[in-house]
N, C-alpha and C positions, 0 to 999 in steps of 0.2 A: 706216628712219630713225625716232628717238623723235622726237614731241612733246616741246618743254619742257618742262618743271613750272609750273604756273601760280605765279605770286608770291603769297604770303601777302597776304591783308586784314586793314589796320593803320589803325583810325578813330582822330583825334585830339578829344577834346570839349573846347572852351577857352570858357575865360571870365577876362578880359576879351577883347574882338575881335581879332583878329592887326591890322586897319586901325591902330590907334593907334598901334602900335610901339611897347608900351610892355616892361620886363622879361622879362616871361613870352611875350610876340606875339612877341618878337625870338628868344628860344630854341623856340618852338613852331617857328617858320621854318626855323629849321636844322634841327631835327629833320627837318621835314618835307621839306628837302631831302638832307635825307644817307638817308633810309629810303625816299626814292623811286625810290632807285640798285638795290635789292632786293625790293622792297615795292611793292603798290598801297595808296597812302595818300587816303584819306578824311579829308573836315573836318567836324564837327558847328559851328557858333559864328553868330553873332551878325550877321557880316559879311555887308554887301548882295552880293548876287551879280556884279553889276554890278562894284564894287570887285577883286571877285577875277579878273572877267574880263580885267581891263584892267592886272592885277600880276601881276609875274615869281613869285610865288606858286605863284597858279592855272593855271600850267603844271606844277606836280609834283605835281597831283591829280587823283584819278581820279575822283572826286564830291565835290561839297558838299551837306549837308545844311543848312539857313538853321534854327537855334535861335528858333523865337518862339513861348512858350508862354504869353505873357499874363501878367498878376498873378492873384493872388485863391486862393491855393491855401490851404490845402485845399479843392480843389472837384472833385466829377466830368470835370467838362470839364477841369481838367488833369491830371488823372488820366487822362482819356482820350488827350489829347494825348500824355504821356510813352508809354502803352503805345502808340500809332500808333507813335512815335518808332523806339520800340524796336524794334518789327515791322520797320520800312522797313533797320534796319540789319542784321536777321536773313536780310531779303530780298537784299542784297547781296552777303552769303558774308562779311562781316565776323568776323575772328575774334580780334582783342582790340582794347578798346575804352580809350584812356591819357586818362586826365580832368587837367586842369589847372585847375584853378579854385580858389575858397575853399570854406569848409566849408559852407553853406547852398546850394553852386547845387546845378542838374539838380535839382532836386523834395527835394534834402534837410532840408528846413526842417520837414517832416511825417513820421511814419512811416509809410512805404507806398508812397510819393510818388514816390523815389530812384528814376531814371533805370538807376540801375546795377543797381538791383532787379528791375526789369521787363528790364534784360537780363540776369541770372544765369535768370529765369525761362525764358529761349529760349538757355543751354544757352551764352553769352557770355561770358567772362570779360574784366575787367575791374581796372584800376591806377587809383590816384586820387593824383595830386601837390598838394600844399598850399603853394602858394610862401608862405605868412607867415604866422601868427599874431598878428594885432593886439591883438585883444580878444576873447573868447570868448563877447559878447553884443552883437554886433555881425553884421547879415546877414539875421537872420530875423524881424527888425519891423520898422516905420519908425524911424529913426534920432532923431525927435523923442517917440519915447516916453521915458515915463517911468522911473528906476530898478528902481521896484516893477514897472511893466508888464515892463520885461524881465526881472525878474526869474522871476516868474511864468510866463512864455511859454519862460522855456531848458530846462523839462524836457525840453518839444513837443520844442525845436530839438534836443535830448542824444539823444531817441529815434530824431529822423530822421538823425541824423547817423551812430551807433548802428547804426543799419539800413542804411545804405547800406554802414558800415563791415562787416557782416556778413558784404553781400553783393559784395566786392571783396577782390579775392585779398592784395594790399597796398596801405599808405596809407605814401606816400612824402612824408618831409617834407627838406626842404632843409636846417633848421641842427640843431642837437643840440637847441638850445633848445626848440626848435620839435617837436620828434621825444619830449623830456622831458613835453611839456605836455599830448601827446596821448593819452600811456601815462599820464599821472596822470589826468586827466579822461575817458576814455574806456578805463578800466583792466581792464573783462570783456575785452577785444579787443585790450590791450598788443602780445601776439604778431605782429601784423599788420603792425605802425607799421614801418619802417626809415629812417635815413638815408641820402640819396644828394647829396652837392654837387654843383650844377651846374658846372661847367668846360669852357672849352676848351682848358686848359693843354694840351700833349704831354707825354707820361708822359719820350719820350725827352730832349727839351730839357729839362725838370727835372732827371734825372737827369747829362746833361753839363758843365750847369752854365754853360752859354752864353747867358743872360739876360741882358737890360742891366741895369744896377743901376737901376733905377724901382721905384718903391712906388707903388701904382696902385688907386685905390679908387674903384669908379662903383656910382652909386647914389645914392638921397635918404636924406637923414639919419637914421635910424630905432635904438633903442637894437636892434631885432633885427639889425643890420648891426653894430653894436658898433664903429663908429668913432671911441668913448673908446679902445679896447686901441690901436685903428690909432694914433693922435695918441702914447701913452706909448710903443709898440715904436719909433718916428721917432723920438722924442727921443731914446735910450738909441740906435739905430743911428746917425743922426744925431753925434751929439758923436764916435764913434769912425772913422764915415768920412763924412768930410766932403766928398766926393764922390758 
């Protein structure tokens, strides 16, 4: 009689917390339960351990790693910390590592820094998701600097960003817009970038046409959500069914 096959090692690296529940923590969660059915899944993030212990979560994990690297970087010490990091995830049998976060976390705000660096260096590959593009100078200063300070400082942030882009197999962005911004600003490494929409639709229920008639838009109001087009498609479907 065979041995199983052991299941694939599948680490999730999120930022912001899965605890908040916000966008990204609520599809990190399913994710993380639909690849548990297959998969030994791994958390890197922010989340007290305790928290996880005590949510229906942290029964579809097979480790958490707790994200706390300090401020001050560019510094040795988190330098040192990121490559510990990476080591402890090399030591696991980790074998692809799905970042969800914005453009400056995991040590990307420096070149060198990048988290996803120091695992391509131990042989890791490595996806990077970008749920949004707010401002493209925003993340890697304090928020009350100055225009010229940030301006000054985005080369830093273009190089670390850059780099971590280097060293990650693809940089997955959610809208086209969003997908547009990264191939014009980060354009040596275009090829990298895809879109993927997040959905739970069923491919099959779209296709038979058995939806309720609802128009259905969740989320905070943001021009990257584009819910001017939403407001003018309602009016123009609106006037002709009025149901």
């Amino acid at each position: 009689m065979t041995e199983p096959s052991p299941k694939p090692k599948l680490l999730y690296a999120v930022d912001p917390p899965l605890s908040i529940t916000g966008g990204v923590s609520v599809l990190v969660q399913v994710l993380i339960r639909e690849f548990a059915r297959t998969h030994e899944v791994y958390l890197l993030s922010c989340d007290p351990p305790e928290w996880l212990a005590s949510n229906e979560i942290g029964q579809h994990l097979s480790g958490h790693l707790e994200w706390k690297p300090g401020k001050g970087a560019p510094r040795p010490e988190y330098l040192r910390y990121v490559s510990e990091v990476a080591g402890h995830i090399a030591k696991q049998g980790i074998q692809l590592v799905h970042f969800h976060a914005g453009f400056y976390n995991f040590g990307n705000r420096f070149i060198g820094f990048s988290l996803a660096r120091q695992l391509h260096k131990r042989g890791i590959p490595s996806v990077w998701t970008t749920h949004g593009i707010f401002s493209l100078l925003k993340g890697y200063c304090g928020p009350k600097q100055s225009l010229l300070a940030k301006l000054l400082l985005f080369p830093s942030a273009w190089l670390g960003k850059f780099n971590q882009l280097l060293h990650t197999e693809r940089e997955i962005q959610v809208s086209r817009f969003d997908l547009q911004t990264m191939q014009r600003v980060w354009f040596p490494l275009r090829g990298k970038c895809i879109q993927m929409y997040h959905s739970k639709l069923d491919v099959d229920d779209a296709a038979s046409g058995t939806r309720g008639k609802v128009i259905l838009n969740v989320g905070y109001i943001s021009f990257n959500k584009r819910q001017d087009l939403l407001a003018q498609a309602f009016l123009t479907i609106a006037a002709n069914h009025p149901d």
